[in-house]
N, C-alpha and C positions, 0 to 999 in steps of 0.2 A: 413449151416454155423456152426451149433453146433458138434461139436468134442469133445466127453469121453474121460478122460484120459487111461483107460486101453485100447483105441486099440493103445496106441503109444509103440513102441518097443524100435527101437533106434533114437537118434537124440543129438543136442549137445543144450548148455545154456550156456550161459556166465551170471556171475553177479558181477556188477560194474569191470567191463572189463576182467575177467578170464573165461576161456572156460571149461566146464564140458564137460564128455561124459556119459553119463545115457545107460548105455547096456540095464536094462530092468528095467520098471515100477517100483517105490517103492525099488530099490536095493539103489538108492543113495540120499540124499536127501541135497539140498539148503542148504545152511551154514546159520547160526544164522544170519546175519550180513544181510540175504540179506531179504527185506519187500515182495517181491513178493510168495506166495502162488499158483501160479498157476501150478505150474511144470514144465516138460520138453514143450516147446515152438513144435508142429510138426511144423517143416518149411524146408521140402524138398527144397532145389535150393535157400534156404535162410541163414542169420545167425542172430539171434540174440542175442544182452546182453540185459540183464533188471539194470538197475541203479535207488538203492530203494531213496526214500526221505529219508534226514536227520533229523533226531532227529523227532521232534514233527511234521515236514511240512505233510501238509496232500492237498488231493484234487487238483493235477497237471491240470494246462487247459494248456495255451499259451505256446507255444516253440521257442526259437530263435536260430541262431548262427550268434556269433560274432568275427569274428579272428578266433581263434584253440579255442572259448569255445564255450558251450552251455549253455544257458539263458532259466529257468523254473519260471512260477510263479505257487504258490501253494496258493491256497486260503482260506486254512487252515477254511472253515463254515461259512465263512463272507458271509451276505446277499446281494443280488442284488444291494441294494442300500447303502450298507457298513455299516447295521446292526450287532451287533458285535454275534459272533457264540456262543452257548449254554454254550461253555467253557467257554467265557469270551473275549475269542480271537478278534480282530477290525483291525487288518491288515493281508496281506496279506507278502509270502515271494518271493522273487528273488531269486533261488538259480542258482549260478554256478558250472557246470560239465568242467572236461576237455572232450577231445573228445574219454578219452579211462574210461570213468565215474566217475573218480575221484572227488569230492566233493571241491569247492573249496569256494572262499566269498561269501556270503547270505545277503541281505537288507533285512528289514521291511520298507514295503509301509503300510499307511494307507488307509483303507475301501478294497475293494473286486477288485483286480488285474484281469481283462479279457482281457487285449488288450494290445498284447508285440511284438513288431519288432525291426529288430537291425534298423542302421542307420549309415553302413557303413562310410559313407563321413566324419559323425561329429566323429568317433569313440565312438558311446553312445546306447543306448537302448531308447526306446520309447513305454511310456507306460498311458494306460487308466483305471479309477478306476470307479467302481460301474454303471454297464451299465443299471441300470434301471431308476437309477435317482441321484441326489446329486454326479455327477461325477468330476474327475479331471481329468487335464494331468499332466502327469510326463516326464523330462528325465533323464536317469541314466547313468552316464558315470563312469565307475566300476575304473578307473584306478585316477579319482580325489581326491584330500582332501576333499572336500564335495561333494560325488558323485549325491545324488539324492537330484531334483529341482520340486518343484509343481509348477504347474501353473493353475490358476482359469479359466472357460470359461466365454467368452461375445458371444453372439451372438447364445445360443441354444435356438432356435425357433419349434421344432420339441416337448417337452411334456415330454420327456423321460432321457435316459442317452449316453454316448458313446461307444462303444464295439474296432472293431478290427480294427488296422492301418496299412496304407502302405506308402511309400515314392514314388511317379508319377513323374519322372523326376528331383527328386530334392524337389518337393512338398509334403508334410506333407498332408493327409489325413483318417478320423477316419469315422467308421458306425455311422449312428445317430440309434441306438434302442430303441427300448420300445417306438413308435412314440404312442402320444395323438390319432392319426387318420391316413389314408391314401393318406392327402395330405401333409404330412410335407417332409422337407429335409430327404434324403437318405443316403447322403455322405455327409460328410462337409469336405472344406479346412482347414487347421489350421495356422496359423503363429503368431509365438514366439513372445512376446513381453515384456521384462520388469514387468514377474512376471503373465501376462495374456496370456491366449492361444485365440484369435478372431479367431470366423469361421465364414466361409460363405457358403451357398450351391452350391455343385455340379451339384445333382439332385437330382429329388425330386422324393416320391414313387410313385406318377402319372405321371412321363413323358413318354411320349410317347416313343416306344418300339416298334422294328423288330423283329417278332417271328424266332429265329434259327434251331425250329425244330417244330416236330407235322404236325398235318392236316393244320395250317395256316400258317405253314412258308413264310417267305418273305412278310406277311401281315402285319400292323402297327396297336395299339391299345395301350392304358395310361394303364399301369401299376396303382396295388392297394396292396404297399406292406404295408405289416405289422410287417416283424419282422427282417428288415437289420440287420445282424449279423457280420459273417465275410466275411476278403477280401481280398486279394493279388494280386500283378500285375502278369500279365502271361508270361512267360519268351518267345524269338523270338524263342524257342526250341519247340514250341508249335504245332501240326499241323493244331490248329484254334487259332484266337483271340488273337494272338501275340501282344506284348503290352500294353495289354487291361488291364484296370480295373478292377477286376471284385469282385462282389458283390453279397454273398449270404443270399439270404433271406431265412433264415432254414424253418418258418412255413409253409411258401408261395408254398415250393419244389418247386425256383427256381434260379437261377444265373443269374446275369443280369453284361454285359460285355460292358464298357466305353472306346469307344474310342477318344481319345482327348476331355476326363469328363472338363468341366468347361472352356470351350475353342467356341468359333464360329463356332467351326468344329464338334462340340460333337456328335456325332449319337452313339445311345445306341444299342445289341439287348439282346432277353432273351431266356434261354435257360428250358426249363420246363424239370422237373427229377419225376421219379417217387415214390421218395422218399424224407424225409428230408436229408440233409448234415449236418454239419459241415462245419472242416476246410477241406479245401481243398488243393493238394499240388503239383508241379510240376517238375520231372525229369529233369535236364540237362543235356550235357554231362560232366560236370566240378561234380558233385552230386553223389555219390555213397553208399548214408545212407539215408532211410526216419529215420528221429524221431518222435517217438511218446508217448504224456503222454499218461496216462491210469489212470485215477483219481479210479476205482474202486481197484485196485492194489495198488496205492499211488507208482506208479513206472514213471519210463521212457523207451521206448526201441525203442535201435536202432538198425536197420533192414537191411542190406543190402542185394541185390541179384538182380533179373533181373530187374532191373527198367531201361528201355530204355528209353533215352532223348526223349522227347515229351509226355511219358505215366503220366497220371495226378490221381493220387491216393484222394479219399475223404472218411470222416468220416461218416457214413448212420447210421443215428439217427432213428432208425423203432419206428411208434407208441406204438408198441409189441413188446416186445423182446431187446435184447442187442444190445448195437452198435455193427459195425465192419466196416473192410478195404476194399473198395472196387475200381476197378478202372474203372472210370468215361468213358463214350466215347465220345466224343465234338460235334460228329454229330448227335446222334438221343437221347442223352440226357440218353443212360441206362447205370445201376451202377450193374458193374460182382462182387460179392464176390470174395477176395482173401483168398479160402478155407483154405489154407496153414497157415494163420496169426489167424486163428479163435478163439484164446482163447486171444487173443489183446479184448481188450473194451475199442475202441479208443477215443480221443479228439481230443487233439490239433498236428497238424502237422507240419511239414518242412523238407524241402533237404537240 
């Protein structure tokens, strides 16, 4: 995974959408303007630009896109449970990129921003604050006179806080994290109400579960997670789990995939990885950019090059060592480094 800068020779960079070309090592270096330190990017059969944070924004997780922008939260040292950072700092920002990295409106949320997706339909953003405990929800609809709306929860029964969200058909759904124990809810539904967000469970860290891969596959056995993080639906581009749900438990090094969660019909399975994740993300054929923050950069980069509809890219959080990009394989659960991206220290992802 680890790549020296002195064996790179030639390769291109872009910063906040301008393309360099670096002939040799140390001949040419990054303009003032741009936060990334890392150098010329090796990314044979790749391109990328890096787009730095603005002003003060520090520590990028969650990524979205909405229309022709891109949607970052920055958590700018806020605590898990939106303890305010050493600065003094107590919210977290939003900022807006165009899609060629142009810096465009920024909000201030209050407490610690983890859990951002768009929400096409309504034309707004959706978002979750302080996943360890003391959380809210938010929506952010960038184009209003009063863009961003809190709303309180009723109905968190699980001990901890909310993390990552996805929209299931129409349905509003957020991780329950930081659970008290391994039998609380997993997933919770959410629906809007007059200033309250009410949830209810999906499922729960003990429901029972179809192994998808390993020595027991196709065997059934209750799950015992402990650290539901992030989620995303999986696009019909997929060549497993289409539709699905799916739901990573980081500590646990596993995915667990919902199909018709919260329904009479719901059958779960789980997919065991040999490592921690992240976010995780999924190729379409409509999709030609992964994005990704890089919280130790205080960057964003976006990435394009062979990413085949169906191939599913995740963030591998090693016990040792730095993250990085690597791409997932659905059926026996193993994570290929993408050698090429290795000076990425990835988070949060999206297509």
């Amino acid at each position: 995974m680890a790549c020296t800068r002195r064996a790179l020779k030639t390769t291109s960079l872009a910063v906040a959408g301008v393309a360099m070309t670096v002939a040799a090592l140390g001949a040419t270096t990054p303009p003032a303007a741009a936060a990334d330190q890392r150098g010329p990017t090796p990314a044979p059969g790749y391109s990328v630009r890096v787009f730095p944070a603005v002003g003060t924004e520090s520590l990028p997780d969650d990524v979205t896109r909405l229309g022709r922008s891109i949607y970052v939260t920055f958590q700018n040292g806020v605590g898990p449970s939106g303890q305010a950072a050493p600065s003094g700092m107590a919210s977290s920002t939003v900022q807006q990129y165009s899609l060629d990295g142009i810096p465009g409106k920024s909000w201030q949320v209050p407490g610690r921003v983890d859990g951002l997706t768009a929400d096409p339909a309504a034309d707004r953003l959706l978002l979750t604050s302080n996943e360890d405990g003391n959380s809210t929800f938010s929506t952010l609809t960038p184009g209003a006179s009063e863009p961003l709306r809190t709303y309180r929860y009723t109905g968190v029964t699980h001990g901890g806080g909310t993390d990552a969200i996805s929209v299931v058909r129409g349905q509003i759904v957020v991780s329950a994290s930081n659970p008290a124990d391994s039998t609380r809810p997993a997933v919770y539904s959410v629906h809007l109400q007059a200033g309250t967000a009410n949830l209810a469970p999906v499922f729960w860290d003990n429901t029972v579960v179809t192994a998808a891969n390993g020595p027991l596959a196709g065997h059934s056995a209750p799950l015992a997670l402990t650290d539901p993080d992030s989620n995303t639906v999986v696009p019909s581009a997929s060549p497993r789990f289409a539709g699905d749900l799916m739901l990573d438990s980081q500590g646990d090094q596993q995915l667990i995939f919902a199909h018709s969660g919260g329904t009479g019909r719901q059958s779960l399975q789980v997919l065991s990885l040999p490592q921690p994740v992240d976010d995780t993300a999924f190729a379409t054929p409509s999709t030609t950019t992964l994005w990704v923050t890089d919280p130790t950069h205080d960057v964003v980069d976006a990435v394009t090059g062979p990413f085949p509809a169906g191939q599913v890219i995740s963030t591998v959080t090693p016990n040792a060592g730095v993250t990085y990009l690597a791409a997932l394989n659905l059926t026996d659960g193993s994570l290929t480094p993408i050698k090429a991206l290795a000076l990425i220290e990835p988070k949060g992802l999206t297509f």
